[in-house]
mmCIF file of the N, C-alpha and C atoms, coordinates in Angstrom:
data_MODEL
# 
_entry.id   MODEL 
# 
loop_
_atom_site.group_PDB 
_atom_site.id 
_atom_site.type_symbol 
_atom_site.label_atom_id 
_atom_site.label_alt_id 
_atom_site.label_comp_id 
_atom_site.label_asym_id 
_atom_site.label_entity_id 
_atom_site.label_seq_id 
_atom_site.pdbx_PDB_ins_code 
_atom_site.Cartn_x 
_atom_site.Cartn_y 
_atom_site.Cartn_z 
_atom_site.occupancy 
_atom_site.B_iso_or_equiv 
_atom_site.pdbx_formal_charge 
_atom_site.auth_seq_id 
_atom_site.auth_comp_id 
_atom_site.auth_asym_id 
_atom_site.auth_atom_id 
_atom_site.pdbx_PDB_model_num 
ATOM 1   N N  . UNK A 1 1  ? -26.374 14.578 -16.013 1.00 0.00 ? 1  UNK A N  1 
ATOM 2   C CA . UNK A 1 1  ? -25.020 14.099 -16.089 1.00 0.00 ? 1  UNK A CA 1 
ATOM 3   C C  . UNK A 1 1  ? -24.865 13.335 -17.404 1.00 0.00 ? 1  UNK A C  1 
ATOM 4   N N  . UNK A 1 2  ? -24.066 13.698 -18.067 1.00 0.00 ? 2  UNK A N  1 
ATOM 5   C CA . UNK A 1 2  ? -23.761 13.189 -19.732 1.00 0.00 ? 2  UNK A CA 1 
ATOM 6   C C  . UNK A 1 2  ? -22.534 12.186 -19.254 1.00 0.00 ? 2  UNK A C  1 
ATOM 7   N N  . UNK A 1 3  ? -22.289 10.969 -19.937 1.00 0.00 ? 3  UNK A N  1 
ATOM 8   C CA . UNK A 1 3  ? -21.399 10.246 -19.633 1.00 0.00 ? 3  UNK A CA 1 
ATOM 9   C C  . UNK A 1 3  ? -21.163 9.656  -21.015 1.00 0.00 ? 3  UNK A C  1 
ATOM 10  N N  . UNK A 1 4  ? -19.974 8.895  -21.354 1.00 0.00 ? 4  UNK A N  1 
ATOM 11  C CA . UNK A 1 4  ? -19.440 8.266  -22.562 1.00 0.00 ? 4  UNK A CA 1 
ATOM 12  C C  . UNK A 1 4  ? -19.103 6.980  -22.139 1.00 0.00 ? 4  UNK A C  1 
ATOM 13  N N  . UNK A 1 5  ? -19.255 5.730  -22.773 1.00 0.00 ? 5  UNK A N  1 
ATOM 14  C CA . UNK A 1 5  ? -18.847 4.195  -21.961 1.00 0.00 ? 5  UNK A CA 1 
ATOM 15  C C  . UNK A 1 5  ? -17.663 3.521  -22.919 1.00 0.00 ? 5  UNK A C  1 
ATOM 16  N N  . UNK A 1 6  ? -17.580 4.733  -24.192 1.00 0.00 ? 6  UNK A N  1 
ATOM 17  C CA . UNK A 1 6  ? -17.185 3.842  -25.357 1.00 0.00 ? 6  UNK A CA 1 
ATOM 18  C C  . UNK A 1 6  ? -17.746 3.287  -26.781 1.00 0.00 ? 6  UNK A C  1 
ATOM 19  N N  . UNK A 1 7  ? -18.708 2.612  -26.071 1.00 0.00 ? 7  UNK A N  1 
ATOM 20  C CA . UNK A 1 7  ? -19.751 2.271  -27.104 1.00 0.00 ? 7  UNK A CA 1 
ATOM 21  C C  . UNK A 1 7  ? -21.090 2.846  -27.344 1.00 0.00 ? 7  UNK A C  1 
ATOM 22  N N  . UNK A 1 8  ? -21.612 3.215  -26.161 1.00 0.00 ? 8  UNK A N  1 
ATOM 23  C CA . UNK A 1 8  ? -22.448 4.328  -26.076 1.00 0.00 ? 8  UNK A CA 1 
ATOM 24  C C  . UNK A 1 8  ? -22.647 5.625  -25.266 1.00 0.00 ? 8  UNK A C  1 
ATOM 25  N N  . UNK A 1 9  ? -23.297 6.309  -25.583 1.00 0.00 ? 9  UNK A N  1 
ATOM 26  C CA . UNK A 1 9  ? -23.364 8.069  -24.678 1.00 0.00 ? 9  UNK A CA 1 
ATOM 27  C C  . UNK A 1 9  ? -24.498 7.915  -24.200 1.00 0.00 ? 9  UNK A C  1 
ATOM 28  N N  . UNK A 1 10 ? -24.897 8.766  -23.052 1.00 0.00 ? 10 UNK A N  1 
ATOM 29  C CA . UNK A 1 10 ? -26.319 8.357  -22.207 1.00 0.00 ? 10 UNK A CA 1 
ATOM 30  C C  . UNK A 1 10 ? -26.067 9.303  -21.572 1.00 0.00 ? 10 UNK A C  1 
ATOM 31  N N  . UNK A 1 11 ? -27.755 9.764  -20.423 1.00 0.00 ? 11 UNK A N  1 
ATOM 32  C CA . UNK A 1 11 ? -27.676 10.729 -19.591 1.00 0.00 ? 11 UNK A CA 1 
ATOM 33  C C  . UNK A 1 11 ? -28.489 9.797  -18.543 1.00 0.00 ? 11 UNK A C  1 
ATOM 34  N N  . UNK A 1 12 ? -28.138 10.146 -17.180 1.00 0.00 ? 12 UNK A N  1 
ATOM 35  C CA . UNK A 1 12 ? -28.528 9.376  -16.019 1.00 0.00 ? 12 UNK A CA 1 
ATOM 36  C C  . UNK A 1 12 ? -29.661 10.500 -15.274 1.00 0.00 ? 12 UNK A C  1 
ATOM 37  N N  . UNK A 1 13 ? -30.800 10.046 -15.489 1.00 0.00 ? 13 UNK A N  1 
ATOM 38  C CA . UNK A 1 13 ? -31.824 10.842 -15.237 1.00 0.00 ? 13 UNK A CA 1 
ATOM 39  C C  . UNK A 1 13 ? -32.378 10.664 -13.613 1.00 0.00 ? 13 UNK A C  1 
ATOM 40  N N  . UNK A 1 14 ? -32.329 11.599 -12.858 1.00 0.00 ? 14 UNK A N  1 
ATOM 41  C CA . UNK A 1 14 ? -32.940 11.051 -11.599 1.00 0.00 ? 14 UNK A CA 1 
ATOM 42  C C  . UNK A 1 14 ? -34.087 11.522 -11.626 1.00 0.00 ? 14 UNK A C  1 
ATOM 43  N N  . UNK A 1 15 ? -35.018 9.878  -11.244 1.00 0.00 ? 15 UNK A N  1 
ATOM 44  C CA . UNK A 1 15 ? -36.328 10.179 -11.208 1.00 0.00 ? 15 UNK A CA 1 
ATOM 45  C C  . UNK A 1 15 ? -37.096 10.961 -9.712  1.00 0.00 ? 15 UNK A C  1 
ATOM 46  N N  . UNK A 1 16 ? -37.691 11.770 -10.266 1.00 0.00 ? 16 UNK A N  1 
ATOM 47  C CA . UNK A 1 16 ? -38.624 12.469 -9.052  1.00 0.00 ? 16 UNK A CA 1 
ATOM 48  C C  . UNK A 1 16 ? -39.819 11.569 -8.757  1.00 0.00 ? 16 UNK A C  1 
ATOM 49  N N  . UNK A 1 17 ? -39.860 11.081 -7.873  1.00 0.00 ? 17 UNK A N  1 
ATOM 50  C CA . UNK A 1 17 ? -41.285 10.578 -7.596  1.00 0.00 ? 17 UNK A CA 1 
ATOM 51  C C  . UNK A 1 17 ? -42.022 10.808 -7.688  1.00 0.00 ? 17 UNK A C  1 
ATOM 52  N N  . UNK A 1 18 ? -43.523 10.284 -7.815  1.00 0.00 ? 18 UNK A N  1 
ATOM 53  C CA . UNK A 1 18 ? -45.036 11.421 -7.788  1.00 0.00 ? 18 UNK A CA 1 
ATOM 54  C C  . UNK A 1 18 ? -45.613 12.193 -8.785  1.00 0.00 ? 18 UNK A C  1 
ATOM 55  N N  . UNK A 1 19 ? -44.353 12.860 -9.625  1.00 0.00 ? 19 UNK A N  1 
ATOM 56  C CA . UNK A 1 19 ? -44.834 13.550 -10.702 1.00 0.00 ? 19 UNK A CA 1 
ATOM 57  C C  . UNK A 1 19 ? -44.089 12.989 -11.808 1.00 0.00 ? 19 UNK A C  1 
ATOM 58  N N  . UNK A 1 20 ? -43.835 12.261 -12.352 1.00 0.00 ? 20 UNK A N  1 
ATOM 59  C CA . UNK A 1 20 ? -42.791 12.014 -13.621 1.00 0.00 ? 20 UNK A CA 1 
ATOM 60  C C  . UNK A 1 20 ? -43.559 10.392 -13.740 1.00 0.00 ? 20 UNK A C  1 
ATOM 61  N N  . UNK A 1 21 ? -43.783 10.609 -15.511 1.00 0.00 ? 21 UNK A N  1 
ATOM 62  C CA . UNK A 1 21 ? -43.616 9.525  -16.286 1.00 0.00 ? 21 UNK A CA 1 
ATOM 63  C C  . UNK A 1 21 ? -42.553 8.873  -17.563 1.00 0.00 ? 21 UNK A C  1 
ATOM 64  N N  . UNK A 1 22 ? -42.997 7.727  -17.502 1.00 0.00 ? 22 UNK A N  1 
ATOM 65  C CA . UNK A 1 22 ? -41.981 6.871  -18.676 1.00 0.00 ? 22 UNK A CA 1 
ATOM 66  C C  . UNK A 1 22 ? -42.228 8.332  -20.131 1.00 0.00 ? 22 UNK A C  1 
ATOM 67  N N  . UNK A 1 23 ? -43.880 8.802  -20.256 1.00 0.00 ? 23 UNK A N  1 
ATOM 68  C CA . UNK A 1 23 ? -43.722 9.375  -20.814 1.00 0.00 ? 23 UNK A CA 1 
ATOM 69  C C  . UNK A 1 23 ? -43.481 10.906 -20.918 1.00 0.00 ? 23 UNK A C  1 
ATOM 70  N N  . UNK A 1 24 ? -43.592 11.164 -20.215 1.00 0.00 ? 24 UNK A N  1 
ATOM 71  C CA . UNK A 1 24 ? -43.046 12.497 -19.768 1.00 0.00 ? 24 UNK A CA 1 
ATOM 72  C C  . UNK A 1 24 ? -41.597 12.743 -20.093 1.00 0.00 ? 24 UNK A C  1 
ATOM 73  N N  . UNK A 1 25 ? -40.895 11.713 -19.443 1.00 0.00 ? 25 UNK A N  1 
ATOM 74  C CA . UNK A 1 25 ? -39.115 11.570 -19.905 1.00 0.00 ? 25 UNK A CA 1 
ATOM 75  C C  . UNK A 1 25 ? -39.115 11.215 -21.145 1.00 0.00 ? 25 UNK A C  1 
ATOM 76  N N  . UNK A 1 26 ? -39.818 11.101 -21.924 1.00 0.00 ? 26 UNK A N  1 
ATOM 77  C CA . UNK A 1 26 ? -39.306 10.229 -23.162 1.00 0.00 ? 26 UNK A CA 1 
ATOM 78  C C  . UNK A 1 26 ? -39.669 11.677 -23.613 1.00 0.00 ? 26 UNK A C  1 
ATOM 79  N N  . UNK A 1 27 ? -40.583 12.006 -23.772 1.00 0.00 ? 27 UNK A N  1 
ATOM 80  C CA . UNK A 1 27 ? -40.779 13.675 -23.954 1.00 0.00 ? 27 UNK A CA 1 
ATOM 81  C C  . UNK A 1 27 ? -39.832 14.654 -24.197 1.00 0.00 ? 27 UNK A C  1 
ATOM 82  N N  . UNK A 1 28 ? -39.410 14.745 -22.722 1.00 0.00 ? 28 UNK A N  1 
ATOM 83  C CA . UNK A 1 28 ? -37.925 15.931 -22.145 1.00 0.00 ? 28 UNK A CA 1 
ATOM 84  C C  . UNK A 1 28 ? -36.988 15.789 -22.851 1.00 0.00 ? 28 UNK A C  1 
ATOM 85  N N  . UNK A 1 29 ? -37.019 14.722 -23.077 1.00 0.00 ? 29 UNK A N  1 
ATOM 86  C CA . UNK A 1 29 ? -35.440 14.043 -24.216 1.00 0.00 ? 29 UNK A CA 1 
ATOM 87  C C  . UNK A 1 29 ? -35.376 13.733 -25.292 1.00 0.00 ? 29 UNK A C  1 
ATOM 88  N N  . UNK A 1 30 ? -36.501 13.411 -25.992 1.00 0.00 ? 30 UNK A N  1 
ATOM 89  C CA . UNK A 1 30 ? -36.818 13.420 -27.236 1.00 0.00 ? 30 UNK A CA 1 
ATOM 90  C C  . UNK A 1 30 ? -36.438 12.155 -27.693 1.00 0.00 ? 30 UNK A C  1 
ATOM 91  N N  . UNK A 1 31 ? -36.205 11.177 -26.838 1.00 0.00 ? 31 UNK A N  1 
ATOM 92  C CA . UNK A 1 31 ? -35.643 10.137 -27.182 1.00 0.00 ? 31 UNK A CA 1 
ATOM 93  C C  . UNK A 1 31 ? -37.131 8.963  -27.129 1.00 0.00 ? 31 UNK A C  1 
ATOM 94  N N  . UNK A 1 32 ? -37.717 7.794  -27.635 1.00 0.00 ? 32 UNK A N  1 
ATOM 95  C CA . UNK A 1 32 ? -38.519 6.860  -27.547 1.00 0.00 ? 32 UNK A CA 1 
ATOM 96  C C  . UNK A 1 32 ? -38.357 6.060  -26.536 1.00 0.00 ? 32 UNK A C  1 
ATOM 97  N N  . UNK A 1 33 ? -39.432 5.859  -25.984 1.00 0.00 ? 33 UNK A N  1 
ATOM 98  C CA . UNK A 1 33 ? -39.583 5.460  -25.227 1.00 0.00 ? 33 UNK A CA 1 
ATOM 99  C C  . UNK A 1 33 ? -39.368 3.588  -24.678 1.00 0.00 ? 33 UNK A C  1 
ATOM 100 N N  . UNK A 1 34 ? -39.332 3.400  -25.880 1.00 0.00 ? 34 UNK A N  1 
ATOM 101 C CA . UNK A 1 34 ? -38.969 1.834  -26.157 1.00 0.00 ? 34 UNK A CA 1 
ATOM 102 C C  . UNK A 1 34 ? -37.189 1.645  -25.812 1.00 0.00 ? 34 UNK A C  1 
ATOM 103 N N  . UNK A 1 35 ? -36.744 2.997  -26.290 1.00 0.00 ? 35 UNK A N  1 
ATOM 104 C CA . UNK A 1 35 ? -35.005 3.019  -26.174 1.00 0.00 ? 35 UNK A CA 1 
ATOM 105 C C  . UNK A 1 35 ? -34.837 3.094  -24.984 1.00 0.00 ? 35 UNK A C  1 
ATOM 106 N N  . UNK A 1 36 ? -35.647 4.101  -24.121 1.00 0.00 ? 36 UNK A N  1 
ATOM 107 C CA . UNK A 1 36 ? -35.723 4.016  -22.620 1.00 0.00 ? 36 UNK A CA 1 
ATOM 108 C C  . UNK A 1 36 ? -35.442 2.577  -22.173 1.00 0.00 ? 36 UNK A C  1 
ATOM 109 N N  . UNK A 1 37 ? -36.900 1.892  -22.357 1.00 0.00 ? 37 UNK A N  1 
ATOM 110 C CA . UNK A 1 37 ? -36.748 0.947  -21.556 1.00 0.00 ? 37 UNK A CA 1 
ATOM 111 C C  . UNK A 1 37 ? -35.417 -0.513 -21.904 1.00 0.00 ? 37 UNK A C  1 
ATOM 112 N N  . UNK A 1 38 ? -35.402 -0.348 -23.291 1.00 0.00 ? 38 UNK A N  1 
ATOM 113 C CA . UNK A 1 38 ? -33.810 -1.466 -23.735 1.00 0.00 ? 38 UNK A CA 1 
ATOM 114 C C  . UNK A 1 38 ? -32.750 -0.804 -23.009 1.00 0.00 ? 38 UNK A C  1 
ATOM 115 N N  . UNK A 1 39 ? -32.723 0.729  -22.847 1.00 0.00 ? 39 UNK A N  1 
ATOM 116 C CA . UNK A 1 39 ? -31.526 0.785  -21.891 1.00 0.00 ? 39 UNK A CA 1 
ATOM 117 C C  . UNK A 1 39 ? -31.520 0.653  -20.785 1.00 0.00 ? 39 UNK A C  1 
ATOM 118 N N  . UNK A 1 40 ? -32.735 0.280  -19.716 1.00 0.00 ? 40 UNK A N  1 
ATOM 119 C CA . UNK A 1 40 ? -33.071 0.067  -18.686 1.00 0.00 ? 40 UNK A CA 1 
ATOM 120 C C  . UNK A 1 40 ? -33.645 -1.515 -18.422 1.00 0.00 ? 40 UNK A C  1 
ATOM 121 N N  . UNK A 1 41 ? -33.207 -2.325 -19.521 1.00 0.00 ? 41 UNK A N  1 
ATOM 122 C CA . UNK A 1 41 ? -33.704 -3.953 -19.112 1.00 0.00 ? 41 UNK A CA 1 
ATOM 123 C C  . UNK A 1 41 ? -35.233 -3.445 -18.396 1.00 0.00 ? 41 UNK A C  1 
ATOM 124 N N  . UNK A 1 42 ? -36.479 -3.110 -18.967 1.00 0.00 ? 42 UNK A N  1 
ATOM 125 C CA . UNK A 1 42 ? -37.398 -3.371 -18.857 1.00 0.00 ? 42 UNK A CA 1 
ATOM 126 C C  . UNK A 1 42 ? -38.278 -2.908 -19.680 1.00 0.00 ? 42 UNK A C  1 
ATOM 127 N N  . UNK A 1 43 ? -39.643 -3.404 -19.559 1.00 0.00 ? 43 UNK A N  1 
ATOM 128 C CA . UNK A 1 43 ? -40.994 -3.787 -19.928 1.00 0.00 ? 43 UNK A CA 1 
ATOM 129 C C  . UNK A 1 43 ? -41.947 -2.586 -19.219 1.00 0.00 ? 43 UNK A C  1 
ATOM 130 N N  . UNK A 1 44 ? -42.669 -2.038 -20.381 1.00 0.00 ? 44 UNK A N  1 
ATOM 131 C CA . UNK A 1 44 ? -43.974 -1.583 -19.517 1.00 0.00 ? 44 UNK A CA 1 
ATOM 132 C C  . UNK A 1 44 ? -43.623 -0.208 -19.318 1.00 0.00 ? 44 UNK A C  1 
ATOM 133 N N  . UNK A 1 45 ? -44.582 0.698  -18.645 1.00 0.00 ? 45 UNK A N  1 
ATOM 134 C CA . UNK A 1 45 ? -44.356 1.953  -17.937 1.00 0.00 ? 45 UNK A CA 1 
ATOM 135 C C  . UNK A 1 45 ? -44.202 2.572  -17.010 1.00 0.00 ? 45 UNK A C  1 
ATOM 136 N N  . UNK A 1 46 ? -43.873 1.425  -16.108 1.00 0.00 ? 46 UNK A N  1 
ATOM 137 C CA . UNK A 1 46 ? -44.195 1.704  -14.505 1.00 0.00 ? 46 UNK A CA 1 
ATOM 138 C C  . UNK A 1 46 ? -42.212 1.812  -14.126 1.00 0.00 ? 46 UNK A C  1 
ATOM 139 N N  . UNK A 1 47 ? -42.038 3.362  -13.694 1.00 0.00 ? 47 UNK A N  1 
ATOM 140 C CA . UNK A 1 47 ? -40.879 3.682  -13.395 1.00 0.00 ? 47 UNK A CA 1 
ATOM 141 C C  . UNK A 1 47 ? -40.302 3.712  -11.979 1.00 0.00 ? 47 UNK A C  1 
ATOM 142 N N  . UNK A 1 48 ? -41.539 2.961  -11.225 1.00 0.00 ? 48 UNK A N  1 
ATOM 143 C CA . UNK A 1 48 ? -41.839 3.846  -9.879  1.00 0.00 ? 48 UNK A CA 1 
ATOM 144 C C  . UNK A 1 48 ? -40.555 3.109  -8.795  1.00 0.00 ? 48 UNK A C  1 
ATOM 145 N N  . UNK A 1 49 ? -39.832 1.374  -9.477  1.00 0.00 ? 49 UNK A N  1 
ATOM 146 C CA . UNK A 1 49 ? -38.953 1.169  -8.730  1.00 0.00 ? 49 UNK A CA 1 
ATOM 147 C C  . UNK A 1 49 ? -37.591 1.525  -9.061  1.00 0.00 ? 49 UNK A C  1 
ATOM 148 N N  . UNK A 1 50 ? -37.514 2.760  -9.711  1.00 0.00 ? 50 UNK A N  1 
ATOM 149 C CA . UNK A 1 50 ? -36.421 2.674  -10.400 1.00 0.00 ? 50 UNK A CA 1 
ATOM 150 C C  . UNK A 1 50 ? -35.764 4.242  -9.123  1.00 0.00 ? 50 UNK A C  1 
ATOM 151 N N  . UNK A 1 51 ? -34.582 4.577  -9.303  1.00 0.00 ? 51 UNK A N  1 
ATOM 152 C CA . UNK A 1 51 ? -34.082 5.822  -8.699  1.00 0.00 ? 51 UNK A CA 1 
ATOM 153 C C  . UNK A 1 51 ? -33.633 6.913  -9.970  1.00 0.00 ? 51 UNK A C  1 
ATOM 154 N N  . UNK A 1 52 ? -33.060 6.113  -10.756 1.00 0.00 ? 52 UNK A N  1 
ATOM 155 C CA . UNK A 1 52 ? -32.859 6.851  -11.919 1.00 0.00 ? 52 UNK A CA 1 
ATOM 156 C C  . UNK A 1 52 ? -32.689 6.100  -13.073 1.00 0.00 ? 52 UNK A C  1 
ATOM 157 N N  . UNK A 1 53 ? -32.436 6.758  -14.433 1.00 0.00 ? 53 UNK A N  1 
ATOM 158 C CA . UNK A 1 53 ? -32.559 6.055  -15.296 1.00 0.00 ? 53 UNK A CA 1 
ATOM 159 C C  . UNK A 1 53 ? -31.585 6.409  -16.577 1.00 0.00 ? 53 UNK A C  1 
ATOM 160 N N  . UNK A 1 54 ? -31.469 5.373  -17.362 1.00 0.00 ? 54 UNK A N  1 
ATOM 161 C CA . UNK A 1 54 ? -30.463 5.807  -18.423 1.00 0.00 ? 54 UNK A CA 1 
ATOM 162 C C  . UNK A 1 54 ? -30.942 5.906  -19.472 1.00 0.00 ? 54 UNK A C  1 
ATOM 163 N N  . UNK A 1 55 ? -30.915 7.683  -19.963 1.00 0.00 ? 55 UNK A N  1 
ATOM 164 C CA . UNK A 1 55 ? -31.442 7.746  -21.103 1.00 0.00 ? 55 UNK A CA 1 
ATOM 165 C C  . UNK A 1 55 ? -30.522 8.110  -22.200 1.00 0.00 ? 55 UNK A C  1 
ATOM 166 N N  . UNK A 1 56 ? -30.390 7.209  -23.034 1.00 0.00 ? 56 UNK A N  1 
ATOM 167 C CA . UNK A 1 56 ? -29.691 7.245  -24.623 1.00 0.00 ? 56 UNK A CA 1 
ATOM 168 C C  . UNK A 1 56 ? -29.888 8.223  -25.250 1.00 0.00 ? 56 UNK A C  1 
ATOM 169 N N  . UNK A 1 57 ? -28.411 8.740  -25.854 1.00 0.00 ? 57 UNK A N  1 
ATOM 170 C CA . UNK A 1 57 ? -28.910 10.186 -26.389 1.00 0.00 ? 57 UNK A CA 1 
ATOM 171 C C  . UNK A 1 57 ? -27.948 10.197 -27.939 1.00 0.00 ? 57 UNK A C  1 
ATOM 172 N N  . UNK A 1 58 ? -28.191 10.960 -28.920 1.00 0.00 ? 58 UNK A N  1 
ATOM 173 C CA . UNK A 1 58 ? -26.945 11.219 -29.730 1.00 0.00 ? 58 UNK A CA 1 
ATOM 174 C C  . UNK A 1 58 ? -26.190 12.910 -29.410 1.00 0.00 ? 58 UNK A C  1 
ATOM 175 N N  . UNK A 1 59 ? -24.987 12.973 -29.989 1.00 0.00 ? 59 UNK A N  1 
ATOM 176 C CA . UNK A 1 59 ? -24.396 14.543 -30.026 1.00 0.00 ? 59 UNK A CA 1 
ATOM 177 C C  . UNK A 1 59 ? -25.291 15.262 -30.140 1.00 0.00 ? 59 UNK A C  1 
ATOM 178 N N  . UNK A 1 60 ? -26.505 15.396 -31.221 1.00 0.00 ? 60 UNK A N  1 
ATOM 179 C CA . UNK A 1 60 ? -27.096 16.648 -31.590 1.00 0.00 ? 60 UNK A CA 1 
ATOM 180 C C  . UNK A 1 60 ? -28.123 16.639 -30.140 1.00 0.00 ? 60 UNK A C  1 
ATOM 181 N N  . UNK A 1 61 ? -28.812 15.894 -29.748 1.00 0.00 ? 61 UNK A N  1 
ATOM 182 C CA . UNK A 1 61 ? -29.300 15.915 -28.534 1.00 0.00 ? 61 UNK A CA 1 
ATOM 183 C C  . UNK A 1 61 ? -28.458 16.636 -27.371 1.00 0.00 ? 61 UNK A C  1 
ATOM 184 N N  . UNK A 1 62 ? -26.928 16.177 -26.944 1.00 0.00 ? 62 UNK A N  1 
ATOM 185 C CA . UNK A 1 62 ? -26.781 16.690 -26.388 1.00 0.00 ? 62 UNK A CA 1 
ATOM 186 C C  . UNK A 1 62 ? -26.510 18.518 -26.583 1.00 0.00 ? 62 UNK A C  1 
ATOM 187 N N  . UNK A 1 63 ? -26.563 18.790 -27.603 1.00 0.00 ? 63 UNK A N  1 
ATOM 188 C CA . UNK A 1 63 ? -25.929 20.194 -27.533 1.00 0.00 ? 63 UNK A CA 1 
ATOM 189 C C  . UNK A 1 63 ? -27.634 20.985 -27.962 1.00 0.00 ? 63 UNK A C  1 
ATOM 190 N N  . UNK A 1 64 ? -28.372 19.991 -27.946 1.00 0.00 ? 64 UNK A N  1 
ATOM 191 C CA . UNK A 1 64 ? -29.673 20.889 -27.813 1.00 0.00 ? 64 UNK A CA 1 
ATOM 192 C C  . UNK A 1 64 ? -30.269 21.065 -26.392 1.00 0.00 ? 64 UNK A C  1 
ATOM 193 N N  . UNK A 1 65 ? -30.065 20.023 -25.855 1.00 0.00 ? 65 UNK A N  1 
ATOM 194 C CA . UNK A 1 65 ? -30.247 19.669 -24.280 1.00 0.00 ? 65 UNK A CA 1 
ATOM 195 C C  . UNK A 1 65 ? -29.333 21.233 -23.399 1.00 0.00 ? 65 UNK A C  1 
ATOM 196 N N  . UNK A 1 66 ? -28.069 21.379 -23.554 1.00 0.00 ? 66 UNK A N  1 
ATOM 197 C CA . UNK A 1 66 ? -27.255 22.458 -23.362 1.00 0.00 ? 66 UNK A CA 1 
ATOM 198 C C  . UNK A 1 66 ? -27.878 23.215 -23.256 1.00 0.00 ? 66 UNK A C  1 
ATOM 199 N N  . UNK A 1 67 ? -28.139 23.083 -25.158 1.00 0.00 ? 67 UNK A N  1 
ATOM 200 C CA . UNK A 1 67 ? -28.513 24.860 -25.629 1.00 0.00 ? 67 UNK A CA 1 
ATOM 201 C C  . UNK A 1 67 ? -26.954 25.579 -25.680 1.00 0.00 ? 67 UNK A C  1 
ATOM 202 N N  . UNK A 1 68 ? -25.928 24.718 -26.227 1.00 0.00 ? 68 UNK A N  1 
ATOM 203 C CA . UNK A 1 68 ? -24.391 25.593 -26.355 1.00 0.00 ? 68 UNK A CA 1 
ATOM 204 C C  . UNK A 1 68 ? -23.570 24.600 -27.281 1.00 0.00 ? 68 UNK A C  1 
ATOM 205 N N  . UNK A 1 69 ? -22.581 25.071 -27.914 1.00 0.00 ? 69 UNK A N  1 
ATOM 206 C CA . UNK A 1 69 ? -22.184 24.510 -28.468 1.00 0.00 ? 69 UNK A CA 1 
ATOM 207 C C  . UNK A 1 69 ? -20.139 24.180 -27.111 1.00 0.00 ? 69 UNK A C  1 
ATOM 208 N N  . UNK A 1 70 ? -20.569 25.343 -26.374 1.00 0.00 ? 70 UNK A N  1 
ATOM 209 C CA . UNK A 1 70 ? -19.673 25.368 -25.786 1.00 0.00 ? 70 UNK A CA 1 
ATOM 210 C C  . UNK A 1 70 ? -18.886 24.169 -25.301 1.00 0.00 ? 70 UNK A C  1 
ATOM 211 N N  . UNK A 1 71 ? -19.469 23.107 -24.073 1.00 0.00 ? 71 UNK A N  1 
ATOM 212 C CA . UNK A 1 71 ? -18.966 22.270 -22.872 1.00 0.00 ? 71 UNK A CA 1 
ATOM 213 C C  . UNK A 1 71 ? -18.725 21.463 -24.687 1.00 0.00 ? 71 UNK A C  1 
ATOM 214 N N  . UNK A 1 72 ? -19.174 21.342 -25.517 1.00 0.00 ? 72 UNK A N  1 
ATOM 215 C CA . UNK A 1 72 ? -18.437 20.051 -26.642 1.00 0.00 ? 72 UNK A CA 1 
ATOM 216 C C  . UNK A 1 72 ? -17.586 20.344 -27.612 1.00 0.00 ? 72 UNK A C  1 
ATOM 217 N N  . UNK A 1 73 ? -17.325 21.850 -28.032 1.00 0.00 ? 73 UNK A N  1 
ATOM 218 C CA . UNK A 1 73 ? -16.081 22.014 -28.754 1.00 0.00 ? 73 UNK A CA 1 
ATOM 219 C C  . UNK A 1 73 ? -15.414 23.295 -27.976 1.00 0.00 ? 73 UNK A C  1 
ATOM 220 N N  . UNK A 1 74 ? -15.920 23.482 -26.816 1.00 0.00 ? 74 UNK A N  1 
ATOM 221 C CA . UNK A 1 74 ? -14.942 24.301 -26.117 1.00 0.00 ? 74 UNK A CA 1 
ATOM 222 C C  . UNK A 1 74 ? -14.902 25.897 -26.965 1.00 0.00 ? 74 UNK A C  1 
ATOM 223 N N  . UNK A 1 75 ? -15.997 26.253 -27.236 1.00 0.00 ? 75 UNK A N  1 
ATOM 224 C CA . UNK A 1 75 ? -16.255 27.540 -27.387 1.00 0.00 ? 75 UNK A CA 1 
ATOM 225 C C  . UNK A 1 75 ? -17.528 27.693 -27.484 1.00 0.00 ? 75 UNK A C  1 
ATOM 226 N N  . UNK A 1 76 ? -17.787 28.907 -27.391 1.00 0.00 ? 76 UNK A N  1 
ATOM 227 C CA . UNK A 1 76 ? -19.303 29.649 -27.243 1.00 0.00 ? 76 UNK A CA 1 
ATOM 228 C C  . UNK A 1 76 ? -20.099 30.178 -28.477 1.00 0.00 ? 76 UNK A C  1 
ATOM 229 N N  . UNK A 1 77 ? -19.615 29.230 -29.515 1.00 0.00 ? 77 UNK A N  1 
ATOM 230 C CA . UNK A 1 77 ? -20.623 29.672 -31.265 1.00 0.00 ? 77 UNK A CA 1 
ATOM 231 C C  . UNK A 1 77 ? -21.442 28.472 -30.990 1.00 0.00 ? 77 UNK A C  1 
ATOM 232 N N  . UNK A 1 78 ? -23.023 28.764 -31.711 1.00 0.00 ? 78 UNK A N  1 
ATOM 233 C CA . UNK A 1 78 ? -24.078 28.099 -31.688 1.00 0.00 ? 78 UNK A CA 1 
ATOM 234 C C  . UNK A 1 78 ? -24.136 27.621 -33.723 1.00 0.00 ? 78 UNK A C  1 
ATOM 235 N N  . UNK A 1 79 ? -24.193 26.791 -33.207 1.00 0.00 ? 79 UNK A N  1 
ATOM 236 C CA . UNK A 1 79 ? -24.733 25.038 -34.530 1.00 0.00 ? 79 UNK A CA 1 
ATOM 237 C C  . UNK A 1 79 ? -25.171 26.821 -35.677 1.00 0.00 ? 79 UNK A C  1 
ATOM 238 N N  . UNK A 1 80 ? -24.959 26.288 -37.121 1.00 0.00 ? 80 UNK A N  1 
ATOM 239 C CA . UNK A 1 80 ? -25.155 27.035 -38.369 1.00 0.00 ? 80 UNK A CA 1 
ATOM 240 C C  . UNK A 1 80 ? -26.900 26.677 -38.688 1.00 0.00 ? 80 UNK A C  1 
# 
């Protein structure tokens, strides 16, 4: 789920239990892992009380995440 607040864009990641890490997600998203946790008010790597999480993203992220240029300028041509 991609969301906009205004000041920043983010994706709300629901964590799977059991198999998923701080680094694993920081991975999937390409985003650092340090940004993870400032957008999540915490410390450390332990994700395990969390349900989901907010991960900070820019435009080009999201339309690689896609894989379309579509759902953001409303047509179906891919990035030059």
């Amino acid at each position: 789920m991609f969301k906009e607040d205004g000041s920043a864009s983010y994706v709300i990641h629901k964590i799977n239990h059991g198999n998923e890490t701080l680094e694993g997600i920081s991975i999937r998203y390409n985003v650092r892992k340090d940004l993870i946790q400032r957008a999540n008010e915490f410390s450390g790597d332990e994700i395990f009380m969390f349900k989901e999480l907010i991960i900070p993203y820019s435009v080009i992220l999201v339309m690689l995440i896609s894989n379309s240029w579509y759902d953001l300028q409303g047509s179906d041509s891919t990035p030059d």
